[in-house]
N, C-alpha and C positions, 0 to 999 in steps of 0.2 A: 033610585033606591029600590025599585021594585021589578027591576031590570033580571032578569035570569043571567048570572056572571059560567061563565067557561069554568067554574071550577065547581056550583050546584050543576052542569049538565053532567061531567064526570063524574061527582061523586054520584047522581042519580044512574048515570051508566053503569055502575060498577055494584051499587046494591040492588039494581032490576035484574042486571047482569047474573049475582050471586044470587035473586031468587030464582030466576027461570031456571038454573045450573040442580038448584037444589030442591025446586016445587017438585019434581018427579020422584026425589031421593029419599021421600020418606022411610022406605024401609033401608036405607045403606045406613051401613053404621059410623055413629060420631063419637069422636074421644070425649069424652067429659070435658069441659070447659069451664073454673069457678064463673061466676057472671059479676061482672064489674058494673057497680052505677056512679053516675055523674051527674052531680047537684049544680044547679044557676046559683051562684052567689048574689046575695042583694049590694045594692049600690052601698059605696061605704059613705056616702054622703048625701050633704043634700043637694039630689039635681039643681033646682031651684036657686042655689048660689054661687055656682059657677061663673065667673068674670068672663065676656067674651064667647062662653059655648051655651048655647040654649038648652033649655031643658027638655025642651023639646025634641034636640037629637042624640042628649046623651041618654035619654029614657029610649029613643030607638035604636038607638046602639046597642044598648045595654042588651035590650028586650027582644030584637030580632037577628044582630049578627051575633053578637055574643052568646047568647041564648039557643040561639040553631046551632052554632057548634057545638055548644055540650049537648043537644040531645042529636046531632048528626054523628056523632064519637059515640052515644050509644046504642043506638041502630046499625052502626058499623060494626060494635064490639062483640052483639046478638048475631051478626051472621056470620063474622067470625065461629062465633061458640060452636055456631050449627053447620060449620063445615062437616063435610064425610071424612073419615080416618082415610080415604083414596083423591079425596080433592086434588084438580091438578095444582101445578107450584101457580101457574097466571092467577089461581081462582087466590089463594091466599096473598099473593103478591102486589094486587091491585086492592083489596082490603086493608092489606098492612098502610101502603102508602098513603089512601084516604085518614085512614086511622090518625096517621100521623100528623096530617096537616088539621086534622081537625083537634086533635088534643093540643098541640103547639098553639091552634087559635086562641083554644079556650085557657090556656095557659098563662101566653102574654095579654089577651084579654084582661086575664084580673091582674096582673100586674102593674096594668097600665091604668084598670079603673082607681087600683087601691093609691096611686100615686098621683091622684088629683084629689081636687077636696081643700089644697092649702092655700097658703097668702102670697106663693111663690119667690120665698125669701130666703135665697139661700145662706146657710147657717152649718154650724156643727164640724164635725169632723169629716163631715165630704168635700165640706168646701176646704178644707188646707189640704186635705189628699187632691182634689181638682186642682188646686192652681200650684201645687209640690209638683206633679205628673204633668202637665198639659205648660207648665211657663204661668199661666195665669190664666182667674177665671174666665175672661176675655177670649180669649183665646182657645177654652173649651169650648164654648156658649158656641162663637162662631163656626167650629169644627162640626159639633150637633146639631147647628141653625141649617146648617150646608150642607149634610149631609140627607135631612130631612128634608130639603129643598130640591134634593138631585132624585127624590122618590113621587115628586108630587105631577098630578097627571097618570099617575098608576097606583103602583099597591106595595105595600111593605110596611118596616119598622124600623125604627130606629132604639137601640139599646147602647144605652152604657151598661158595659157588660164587665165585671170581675174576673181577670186571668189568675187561674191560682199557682202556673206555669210560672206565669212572670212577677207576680204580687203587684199586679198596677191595672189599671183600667183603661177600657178602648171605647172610641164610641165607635158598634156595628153597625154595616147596611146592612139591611135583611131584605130583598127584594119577596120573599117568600115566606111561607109559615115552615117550610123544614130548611131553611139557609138560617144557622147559630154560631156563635163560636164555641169554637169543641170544650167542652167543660166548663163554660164562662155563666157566672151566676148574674143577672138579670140584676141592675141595682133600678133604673130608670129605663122606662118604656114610653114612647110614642108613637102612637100606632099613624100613619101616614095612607090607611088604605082611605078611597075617598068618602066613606060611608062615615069615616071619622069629621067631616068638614064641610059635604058638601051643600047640608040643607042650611048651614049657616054663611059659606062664605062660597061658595061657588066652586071656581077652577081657583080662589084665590087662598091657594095653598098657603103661601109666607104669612098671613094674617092668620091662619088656626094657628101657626106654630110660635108666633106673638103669645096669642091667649091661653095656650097651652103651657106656655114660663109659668101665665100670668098665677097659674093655677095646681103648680107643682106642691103636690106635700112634701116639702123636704124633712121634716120627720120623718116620715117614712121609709124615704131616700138614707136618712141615716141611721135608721133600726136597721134596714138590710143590709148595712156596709158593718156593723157594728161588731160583729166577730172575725172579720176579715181581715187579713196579715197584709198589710202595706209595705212595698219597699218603701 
């Protein structure tokens, strides 16, 4: 958990990078930049009743990866601001992309805390669009069970994600924080990196994503589906 991942030495390369570029550039000039901030949302539940995840790691969840990308998004977004009007394109280009994976973190982040919390009962008008679109609930569960399976041992997401393309839903791999599907709205998140699992079940992936049903708010799940045009 306290391991330096390949992707804090980049994003550190790329903001030490952007200061040494710009410590000398005090007098070059910078276009105005509005300044954009970014708030840590508090947990939408009580850690403390989660079936199956400790509170223990979803309070270090919450509070160290969660948390470090929205304030990594805005130390990124400050030296954005303070680029020079002559920055080269590498200087803005390596910004933009950390940018990216860090606002996407913090994005599915809360997507995924706001859709835990419940008795994982599914119910409502997702569950007859899930087994109308997929054959039967069975047969989504497994497609999502197994998808989240083919990511464990690494890092990614898994989403049921809203095509407005097609008016029906897929469940995505997202090996990554910028892999989405293009225009696809977020109904259910499960985040699969191992910071989500590991100080409760080890390498044993298939059991967080057991405890993970166990603990779906599907209200939730069906407020976000709720204005959305189903074939």
């Amino acid at each position: 958990m306290n391991a330096i991942s390949r992707r804090d030495l980049l994003t550190a390369a790329a903001l030490t990078g952007g200061a040494i570029l710009l410590g000398n550039s005090a007098t070059a000039q910078t276009l105005p930049v509005a300044p954009i901030k970014f708030e840590v949302k508090p947990l939408p539940f009580n850690p403390s009743k989660l079936k199956g995840i400790s509170e223990k790691l979803i309070v270090s969840h919450h509070d160290k990866n969660y948390a470090g990308a929205v304030k990594r998004l805005g130390a990124i977004q400050e030296k954005i601001a303070q680029l020079p009007a002559d920055a080269a394109p590498f200087q803005m280009g390596s910004l933009k992309r950390e940018s990216l994976i860090a606002m996407n973190s913090m994005i599915l982040h809360e997507y995924y805390f706001d859709n835990l919390g419940g008795d994982g009962k599914l119910g409502g008008t997702i569950k007859d669009v899930l087994n109308r679109q997929f054959g039967s609930i069975e047969a989504w569960e497994h497609d999502f069970k197994l998808t989240g399976q083919s990511l464990s041992g690494g890092s990614g997401w898994v989403i049921l994600a809203y095509s407005p393309r097609d008016k029906r839903l897929f469940n995505v791999w997202s090996s990554d924080h910028q892999v989405a599907l293009a225009a696809g709205q977020p109904l259910l998140v499960m985040d699969m990196y191992e910071h989500a699992y590991q100080m409760d079940y080890g390498a044993d992936a298939n059991s967080y994503i057991g405890a993970f049903f166990s603990n779906i708010d599907w209200e939730q799940v069906n407020t976000r589906a709720k204005s959305l045009d189903f074939a």
